[in-house]
GUPA-430331 format. One record per residue (C-alpha): residue number from 1; x, y, z; residue in one letter. Coordinates in Angstrom, 1 decimal. Example, Ala and Ser with C-alpha at 12.3 -4.5 7.8 and 13.67 -1.06 7.14 Angstrom:
BEGIN
[r 1, [12.3, -4.5, 7.8], "A"],
[r 2, [13.7, -1.1, 7.1], "S"],
end
This chain:
BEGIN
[r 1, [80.3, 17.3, 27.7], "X"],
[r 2, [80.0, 13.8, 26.4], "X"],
[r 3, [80.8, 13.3, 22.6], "X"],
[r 4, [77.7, 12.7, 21.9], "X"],
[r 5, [76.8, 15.9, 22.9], "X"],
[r 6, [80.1, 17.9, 21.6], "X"],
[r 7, [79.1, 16.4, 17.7], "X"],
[r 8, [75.6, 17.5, 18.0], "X"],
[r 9, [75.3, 20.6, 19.9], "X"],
[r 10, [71.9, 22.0, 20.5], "X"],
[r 11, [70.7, 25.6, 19.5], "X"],
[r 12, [70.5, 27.9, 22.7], "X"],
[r 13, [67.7, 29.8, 22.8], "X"],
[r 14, [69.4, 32.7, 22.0], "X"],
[r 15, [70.2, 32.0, 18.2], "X"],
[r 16, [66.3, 30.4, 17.7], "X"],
[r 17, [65.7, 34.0, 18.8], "X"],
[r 18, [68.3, 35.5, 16.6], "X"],
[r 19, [67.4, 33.5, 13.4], "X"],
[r 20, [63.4, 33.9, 14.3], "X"],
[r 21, [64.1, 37.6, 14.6], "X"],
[r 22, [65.8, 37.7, 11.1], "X"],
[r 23, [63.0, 35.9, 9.4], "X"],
[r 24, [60.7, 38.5, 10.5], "X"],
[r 25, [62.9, 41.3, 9.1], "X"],
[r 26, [62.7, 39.3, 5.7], "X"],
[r 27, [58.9, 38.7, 5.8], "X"],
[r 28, [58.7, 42.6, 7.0], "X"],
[r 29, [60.5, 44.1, 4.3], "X"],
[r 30, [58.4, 42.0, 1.7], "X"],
[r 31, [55.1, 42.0, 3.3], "X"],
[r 32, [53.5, 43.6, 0.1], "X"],
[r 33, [54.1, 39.9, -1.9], "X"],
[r 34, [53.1, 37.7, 1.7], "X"],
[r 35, [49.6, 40.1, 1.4], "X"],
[r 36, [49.2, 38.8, -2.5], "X"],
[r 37, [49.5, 35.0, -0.9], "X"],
[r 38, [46.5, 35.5, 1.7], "X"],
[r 39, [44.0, 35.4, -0.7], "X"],
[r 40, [45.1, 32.4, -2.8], "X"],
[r 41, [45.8, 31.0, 0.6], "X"],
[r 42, [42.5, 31.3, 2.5], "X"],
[r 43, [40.7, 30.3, -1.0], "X"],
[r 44, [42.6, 27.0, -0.7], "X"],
[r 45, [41.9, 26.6, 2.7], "X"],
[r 46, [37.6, 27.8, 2.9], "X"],
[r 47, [37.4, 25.9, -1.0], "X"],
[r 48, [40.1, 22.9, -0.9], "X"],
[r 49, [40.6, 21.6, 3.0], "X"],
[r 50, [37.6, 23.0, 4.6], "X"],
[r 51, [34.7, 20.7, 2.5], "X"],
[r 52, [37.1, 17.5, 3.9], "X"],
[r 53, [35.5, 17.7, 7.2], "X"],
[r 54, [32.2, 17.0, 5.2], "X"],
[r 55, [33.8, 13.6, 4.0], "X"],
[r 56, [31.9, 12.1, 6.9], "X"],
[r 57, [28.7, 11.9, 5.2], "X"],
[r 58, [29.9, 9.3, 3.1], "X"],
[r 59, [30.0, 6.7, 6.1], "X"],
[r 60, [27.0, 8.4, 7.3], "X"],
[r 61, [23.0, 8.1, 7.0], "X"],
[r 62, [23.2, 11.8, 6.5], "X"],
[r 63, [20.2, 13.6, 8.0], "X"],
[r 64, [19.9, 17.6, 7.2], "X"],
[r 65, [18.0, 18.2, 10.1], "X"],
[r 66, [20.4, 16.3, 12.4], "X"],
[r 67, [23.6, 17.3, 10.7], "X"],
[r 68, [26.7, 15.6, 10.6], "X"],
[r 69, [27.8, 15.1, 13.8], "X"],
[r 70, [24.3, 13.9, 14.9], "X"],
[r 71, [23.5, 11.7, 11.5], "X"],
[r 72, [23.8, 7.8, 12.2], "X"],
[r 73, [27.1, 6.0, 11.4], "X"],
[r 74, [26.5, 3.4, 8.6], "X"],
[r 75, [30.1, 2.1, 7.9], "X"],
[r 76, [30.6, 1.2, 4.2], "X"],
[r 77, [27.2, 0.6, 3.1], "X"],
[r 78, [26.6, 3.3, 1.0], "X"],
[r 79, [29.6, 1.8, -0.9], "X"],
[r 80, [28.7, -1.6, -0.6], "X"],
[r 81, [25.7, -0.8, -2.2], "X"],
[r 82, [27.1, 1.2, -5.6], "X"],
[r 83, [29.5, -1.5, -5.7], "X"],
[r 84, [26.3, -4.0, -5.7], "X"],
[r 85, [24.6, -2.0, -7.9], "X"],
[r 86, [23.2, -3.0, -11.8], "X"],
[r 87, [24.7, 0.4, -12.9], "X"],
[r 88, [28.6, 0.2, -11.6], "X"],
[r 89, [30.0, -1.1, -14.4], "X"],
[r 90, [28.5, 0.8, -16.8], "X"],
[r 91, [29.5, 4.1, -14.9], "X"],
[r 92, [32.9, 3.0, -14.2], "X"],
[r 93, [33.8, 2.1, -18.1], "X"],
[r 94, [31.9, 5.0, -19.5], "X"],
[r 95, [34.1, 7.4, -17.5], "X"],
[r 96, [37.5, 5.1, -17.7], "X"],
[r 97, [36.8, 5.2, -21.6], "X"],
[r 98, [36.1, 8.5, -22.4], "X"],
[r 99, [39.3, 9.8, -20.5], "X"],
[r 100, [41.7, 6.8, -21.9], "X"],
[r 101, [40.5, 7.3, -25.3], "X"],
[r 102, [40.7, 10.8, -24.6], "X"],
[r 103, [44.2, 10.3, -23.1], "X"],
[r 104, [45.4, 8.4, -26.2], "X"],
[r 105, [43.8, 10.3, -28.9], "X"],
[r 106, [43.5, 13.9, -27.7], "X"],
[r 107, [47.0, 14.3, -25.0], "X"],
[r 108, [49.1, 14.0, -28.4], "X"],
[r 109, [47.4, 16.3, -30.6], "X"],
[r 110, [48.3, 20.1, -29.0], "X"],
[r 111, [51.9, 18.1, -29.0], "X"],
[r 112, [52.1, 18.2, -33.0], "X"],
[r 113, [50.0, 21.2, -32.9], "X"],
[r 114, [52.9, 23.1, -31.2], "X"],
[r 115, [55.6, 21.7, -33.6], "X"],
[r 116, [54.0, 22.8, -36.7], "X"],
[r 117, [53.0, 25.9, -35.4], "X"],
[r 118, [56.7, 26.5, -34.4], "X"],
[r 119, [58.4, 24.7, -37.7], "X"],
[r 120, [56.0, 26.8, -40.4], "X"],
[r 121, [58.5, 29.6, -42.4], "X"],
[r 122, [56.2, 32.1, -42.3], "X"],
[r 123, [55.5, 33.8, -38.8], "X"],
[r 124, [52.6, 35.5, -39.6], "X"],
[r 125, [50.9, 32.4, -40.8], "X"],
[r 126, [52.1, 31.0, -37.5], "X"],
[r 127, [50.1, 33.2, -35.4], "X"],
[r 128, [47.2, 33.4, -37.8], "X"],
[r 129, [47.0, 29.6, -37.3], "X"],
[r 130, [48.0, 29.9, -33.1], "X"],
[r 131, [44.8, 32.2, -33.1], "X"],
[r 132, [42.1, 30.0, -35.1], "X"],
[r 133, [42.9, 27.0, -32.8], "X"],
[r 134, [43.0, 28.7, -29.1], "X"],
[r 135, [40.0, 31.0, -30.2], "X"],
[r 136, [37.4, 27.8, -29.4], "X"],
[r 137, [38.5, 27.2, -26.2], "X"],
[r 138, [36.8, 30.7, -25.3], "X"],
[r 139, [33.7, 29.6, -26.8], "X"],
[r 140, [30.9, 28.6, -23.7], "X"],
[r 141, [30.2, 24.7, -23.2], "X"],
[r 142, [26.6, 26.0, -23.7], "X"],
[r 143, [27.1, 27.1, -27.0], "X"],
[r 144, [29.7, 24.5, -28.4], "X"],
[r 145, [26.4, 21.8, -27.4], "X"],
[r 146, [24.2, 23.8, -29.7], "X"],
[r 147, [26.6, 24.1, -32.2], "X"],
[r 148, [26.9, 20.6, -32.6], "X"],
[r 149, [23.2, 20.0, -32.3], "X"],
[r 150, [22.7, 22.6, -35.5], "X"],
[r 151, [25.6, 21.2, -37.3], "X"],
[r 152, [24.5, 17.2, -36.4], "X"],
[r 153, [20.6, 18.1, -36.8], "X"],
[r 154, [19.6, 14.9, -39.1], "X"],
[r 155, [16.7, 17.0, -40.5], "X"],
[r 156, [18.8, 20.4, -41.8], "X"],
[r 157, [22.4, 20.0, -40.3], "X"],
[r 158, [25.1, 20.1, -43.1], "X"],
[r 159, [26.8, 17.3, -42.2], "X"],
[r 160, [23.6, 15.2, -42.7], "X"],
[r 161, [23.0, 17.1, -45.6], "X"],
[r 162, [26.5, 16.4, -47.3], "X"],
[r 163, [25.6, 12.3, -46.2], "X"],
[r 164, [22.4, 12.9, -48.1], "X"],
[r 165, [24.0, 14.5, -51.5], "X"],
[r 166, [26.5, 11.0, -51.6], "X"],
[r 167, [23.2, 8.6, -51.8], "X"],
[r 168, [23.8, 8.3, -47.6], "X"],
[r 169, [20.2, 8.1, -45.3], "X"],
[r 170, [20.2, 11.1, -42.4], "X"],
[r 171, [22.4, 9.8, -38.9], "X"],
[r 172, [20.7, 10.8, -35.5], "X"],
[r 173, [24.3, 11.6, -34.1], "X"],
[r 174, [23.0, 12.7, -30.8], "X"],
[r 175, [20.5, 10.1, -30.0], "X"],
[r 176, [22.6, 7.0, -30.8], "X"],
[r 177, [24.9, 6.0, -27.8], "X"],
[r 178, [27.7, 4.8, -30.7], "X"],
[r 179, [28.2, 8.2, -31.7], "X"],
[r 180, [28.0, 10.1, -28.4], "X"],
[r 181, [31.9, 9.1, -27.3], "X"],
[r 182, [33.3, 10.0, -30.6], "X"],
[r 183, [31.4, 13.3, -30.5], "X"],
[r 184, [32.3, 14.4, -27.0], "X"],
[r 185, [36.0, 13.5, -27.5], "X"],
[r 186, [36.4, 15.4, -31.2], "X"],
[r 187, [34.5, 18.4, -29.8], "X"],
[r 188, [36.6, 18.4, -27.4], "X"],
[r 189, [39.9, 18.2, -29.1], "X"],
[r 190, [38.6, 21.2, -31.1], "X"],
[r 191, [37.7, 23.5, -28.6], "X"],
[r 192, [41.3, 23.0, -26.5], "X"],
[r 193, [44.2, 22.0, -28.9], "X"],
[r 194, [44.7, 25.2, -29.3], "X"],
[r 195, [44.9, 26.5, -25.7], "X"],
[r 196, [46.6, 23.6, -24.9], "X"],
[r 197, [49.2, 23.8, -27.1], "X"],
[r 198, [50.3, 27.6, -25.5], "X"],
[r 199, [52.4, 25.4, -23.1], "X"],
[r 200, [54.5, 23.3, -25.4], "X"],
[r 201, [54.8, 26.8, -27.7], "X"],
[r 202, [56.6, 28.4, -24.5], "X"],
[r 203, [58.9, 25.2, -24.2], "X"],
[r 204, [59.9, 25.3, -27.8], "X"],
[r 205, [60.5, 28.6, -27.5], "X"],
[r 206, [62.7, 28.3, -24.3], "X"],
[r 207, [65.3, 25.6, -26.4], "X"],
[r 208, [68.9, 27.1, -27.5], "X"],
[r 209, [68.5, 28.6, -31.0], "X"],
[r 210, [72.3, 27.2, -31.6], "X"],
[r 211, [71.3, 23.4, -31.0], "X"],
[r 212, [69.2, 23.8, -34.2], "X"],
[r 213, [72.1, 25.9, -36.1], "X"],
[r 214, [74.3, 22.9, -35.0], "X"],
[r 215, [72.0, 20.3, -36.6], "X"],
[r 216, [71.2, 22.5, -39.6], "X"],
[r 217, [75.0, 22.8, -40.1], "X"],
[r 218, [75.7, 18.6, -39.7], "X"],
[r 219, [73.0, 18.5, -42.4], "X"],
[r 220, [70.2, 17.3, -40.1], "X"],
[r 221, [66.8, 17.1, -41.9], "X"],
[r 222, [63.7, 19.0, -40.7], "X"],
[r 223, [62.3, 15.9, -39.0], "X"],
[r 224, [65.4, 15.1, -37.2], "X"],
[r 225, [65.9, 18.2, -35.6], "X"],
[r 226, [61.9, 17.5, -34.5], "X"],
[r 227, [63.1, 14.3, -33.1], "X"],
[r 228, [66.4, 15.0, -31.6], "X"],
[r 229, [65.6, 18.6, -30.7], "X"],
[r 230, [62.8, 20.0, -30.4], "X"],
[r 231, [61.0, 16.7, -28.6], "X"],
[r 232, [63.7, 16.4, -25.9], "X"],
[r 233, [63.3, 19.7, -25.1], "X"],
[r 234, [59.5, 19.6, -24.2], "X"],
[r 235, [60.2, 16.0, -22.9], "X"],
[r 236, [59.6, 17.8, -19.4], "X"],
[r 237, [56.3, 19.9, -19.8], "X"],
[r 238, [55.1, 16.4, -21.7], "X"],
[r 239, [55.8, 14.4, -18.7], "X"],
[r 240, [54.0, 16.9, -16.3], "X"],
[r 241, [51.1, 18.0, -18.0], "X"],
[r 242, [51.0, 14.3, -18.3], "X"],
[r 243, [50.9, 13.6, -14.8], "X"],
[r 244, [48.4, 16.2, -14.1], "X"],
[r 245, [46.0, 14.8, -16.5], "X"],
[r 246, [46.3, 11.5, -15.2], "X"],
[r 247, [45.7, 12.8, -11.5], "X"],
[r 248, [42.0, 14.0, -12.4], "X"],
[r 249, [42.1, 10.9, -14.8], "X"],
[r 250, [38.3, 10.2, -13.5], "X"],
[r 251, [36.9, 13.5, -13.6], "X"],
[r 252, [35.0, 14.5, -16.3], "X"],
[r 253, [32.9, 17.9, -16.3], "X"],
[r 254, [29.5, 16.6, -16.3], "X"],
[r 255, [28.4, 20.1, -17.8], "X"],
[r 256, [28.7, 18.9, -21.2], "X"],
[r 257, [27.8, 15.4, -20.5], "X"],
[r 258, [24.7, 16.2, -18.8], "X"],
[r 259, [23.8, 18.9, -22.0], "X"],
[r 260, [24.4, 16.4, -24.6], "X"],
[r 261, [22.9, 13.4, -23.0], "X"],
[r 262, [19.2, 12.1, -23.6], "X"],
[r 263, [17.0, 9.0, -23.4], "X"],
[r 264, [18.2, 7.3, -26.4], "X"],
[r 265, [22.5, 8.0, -25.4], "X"],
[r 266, [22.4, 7.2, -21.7], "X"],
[r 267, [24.0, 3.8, -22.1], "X"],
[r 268, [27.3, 5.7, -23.4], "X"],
[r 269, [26.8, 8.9, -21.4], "X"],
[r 270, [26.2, 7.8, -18.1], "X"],
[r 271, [29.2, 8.8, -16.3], "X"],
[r 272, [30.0, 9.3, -12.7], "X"],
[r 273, [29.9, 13.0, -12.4], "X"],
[r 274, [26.5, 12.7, -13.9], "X"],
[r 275, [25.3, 10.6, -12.1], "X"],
[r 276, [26.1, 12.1, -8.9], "X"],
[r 277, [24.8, 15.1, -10.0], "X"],
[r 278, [21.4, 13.7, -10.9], "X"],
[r 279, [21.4, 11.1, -7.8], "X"],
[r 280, [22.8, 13.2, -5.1], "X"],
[r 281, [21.9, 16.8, -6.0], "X"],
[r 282, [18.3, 16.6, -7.5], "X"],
[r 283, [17.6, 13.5, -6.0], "X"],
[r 284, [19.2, 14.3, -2.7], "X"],
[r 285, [21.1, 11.1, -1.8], "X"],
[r 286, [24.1, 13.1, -0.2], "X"],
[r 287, [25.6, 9.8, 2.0], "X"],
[r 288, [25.5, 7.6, -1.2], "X"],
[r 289, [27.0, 10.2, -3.6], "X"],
[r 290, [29.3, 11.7, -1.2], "X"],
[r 291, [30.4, 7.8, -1.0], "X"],
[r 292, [30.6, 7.5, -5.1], "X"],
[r 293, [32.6, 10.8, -5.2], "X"],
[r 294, [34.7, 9.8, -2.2], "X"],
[r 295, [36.0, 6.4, -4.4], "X"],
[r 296, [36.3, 8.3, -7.4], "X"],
[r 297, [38.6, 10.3, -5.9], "X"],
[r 298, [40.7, 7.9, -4.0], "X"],
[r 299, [41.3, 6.3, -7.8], "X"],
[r 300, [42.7, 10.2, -9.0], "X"],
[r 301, [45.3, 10.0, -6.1], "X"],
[r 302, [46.5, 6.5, -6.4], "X"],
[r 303, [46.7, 6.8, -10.0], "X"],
[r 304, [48.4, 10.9, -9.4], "X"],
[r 305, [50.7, 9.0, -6.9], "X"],
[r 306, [51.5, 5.9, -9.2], "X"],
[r 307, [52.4, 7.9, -12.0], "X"],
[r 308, [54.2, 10.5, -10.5], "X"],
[r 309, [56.3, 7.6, -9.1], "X"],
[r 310, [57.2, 5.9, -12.3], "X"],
[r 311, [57.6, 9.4, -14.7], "X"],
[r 312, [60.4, 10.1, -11.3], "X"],
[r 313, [62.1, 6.8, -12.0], "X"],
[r 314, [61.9, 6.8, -15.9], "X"],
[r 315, [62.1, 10.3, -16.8], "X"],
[r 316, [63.9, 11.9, -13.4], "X"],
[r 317, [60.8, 14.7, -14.0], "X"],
[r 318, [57.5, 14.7, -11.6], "X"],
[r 319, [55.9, 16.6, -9.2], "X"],
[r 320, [58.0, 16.3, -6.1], "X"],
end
């Protein structure tokens, strides 16, 4: 045997056979949990990896009665031509600006949520106050649009009423494009700081009681044990509910766009889940929205993979 050979020595077929025979024992005796994984698994596979063959149709003229296969190959034109188009910009910083304003504003708030919630003496207040702020998030996107569309009404809303009693004139919230972002992203923070915050509750409550005895016993204030604490110890869950965030950093649920947008609001609410919707669903454009959707998410997954990268470097926490 040359040395080569004596330093690596290959596996006989014998001990694949031996070690593939084990692995079946294990998977065997456990097969009740590998049954709970083949739902989850073919979900993923039917709902996830199975549309990707469908990608096609964005370098396609797509032609139902033809299909894909037989649809005629038209290269990056479909692309070319949002790129070209009047509307690009406006669709492209409507959705980069809701979700970085939304990033900066709203990503913080179930943060300091969580850290009152967990500081406040009394625990019954605590939960009372847990329970008030996740309750919204239950509430249907349908109904929070109505809600603000009775409380906003500029003819017998109370907000419009309260502007009225302090000399104010009646603000058409809804129909003026200034007002639709700061809307959106309030309501929004309302209806899911709450929920939001369950995560960085279960990190809090996961830190070692005896670092805060510690602190308490050096004479650290209140605030300090916040800072040196309590934040380190979510540091973690921050950076990776960070990173997920970021990774659909483009998506918005065009749900609630679409129910609060109108004529006079369009400049600001024109998105590009909207618009796909509209163009490529009820206009039936498939190639050029397929196209629009494709880019949209090739910018989730460079900014996912970007991200991930430097929370790795800075932070030695990310996703793989």
């Amino acid at each position: 045997m040359r040395p080569a050979e004596a330093n690596h020595p290959t596996t006989s077929p014998r001990s694949r056979s031996m070690r593939g025979s084990r692995l079946f024992k294990k998977i065997a005796r456990r097969c009740d949990l590998y049954l709970m994984l083949l739902l989850p698994i073919a979900w993923y596979l039917l709902f996830q990896y199975g549309p990707l063959y469908g990608l096609q149709i964005a370098f396609k003229d797509f032609n139902p009665a033809k299909g894909i296969v037989g649809s005629k190959w038209v290269g990056f034109e479909h692309f070319t031509r949002f790129f070209d188009s009047y509307y690009f910009w406006r669709l492209l910083w409507n959705t980069i600006s809701i979700n970085l304003f939304s990033l900066l504003i709203a990503f913080p708030i179930p943060i300091v949520l969580a850290l009152i919630i967990q500081e406040l003496p009394s625990r019954g207040f605590s939960k009372w106050l847990q329970n008030i702020t996740y309750l919204p998030h239950f509430i249907s996107i349908v109904v929070i649009v109505g809600m603000l569309q009775l409380f906003l009404s500029p003819k017998s809303g109370p907000v419009n009423g309260l502007i009225e009693a302090f000399g104010g004139t009646p603000i058409r919230f809804l129909e003026e494009a200034a007002w639709f972002k700061p809307i959106f992203i309030s309501s929004n923070i309302w209806q899911n700081m709450g929920w939001q915050s369950i995560m960085y509750i279960a990190a809090l409550i996961g830190i070692n009681p005896q670092l805060y005895e510690a602190a308490k016993m050096d004479g650290a204030s209140r605030l300090r044990r916040i800072w040196h604490i309590s934040l380190p110890g979510i540091v973690p869950v921050i950076v990776i509910l960070l990173i997920l965030d970021i990774g659909h950093f483009m998506n918005i649920g065009f749900e609630k766009v679409l129910l609060m947008q109108n004529s006079m609001n369009i400049e600001a609410s024109d998105v590009i889940s909207t618009f796909v919707y509209t163009t490529g669903i009820l206009k039936g454009e498939y190639s050029y929205t397929a196209a629009i959707g494709l880019f949209n998410a090739v910018i989730n997954l460079a900014l996912l993979l970007l991200v991930n990268r430097f929370a790795r470097k800075l932070s030695e926490t990310s996703l793989w």
